[in-house]
N, C-alpha and C positions, 0 to 999 in steps of 0.2 A: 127688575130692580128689587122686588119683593124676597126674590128665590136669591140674589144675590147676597142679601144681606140675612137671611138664615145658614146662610152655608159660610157667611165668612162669623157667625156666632160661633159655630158649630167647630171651625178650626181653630178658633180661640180656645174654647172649652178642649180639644184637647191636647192642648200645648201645655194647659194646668195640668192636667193630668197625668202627658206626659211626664214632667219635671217632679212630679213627687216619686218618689219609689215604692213600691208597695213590698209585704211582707215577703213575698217569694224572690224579689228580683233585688232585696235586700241582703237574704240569706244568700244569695249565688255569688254576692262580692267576697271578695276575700275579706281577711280580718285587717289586712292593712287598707286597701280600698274602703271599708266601714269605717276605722279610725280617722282616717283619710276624712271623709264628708262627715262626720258628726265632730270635728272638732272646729270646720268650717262652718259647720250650722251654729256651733257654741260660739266662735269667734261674731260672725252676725248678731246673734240676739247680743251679745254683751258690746257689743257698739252701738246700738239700737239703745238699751238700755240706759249706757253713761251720755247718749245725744238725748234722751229724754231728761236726765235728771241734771243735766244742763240747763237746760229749759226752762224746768221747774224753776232751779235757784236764779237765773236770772228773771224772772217772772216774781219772784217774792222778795228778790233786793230793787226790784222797780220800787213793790207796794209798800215796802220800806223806807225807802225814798221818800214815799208823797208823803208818808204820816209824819 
């Protein structure tokens, strides 16, 4: 039980790992494969962003509200 639950740590840790790219295995993509994942990564945070700043505003027209 013990040795199971380090080993399934251990394939967790490198599924992160795998999934990020590191410098060399970034340089090996082409430059449209590159444009490719980095304007998918920009698409992400900038949804990320406008679901937070959603959030915010309705959180301050609550407080708004009560006063």
């Amino acid at each position: 039980m013990f040795f199971q639950s380090i080993f399934k740590r251990k394939k967790s840790f490198q599924k992160k790992i795998k999934s990020k790219l590191g410098i060399d295995d970034w340089m090996d993509l082409t430059k449209e494969e590159r444009l490719k994942i980095d304007s998918k990564e920009k698409y992400e945070s900038m949804r990320k962003k406008k679901a937070l700043l959603k959030s915010i505003r309705e959180e301050y027209s609550k407080i708004r509200k009560k006063q």
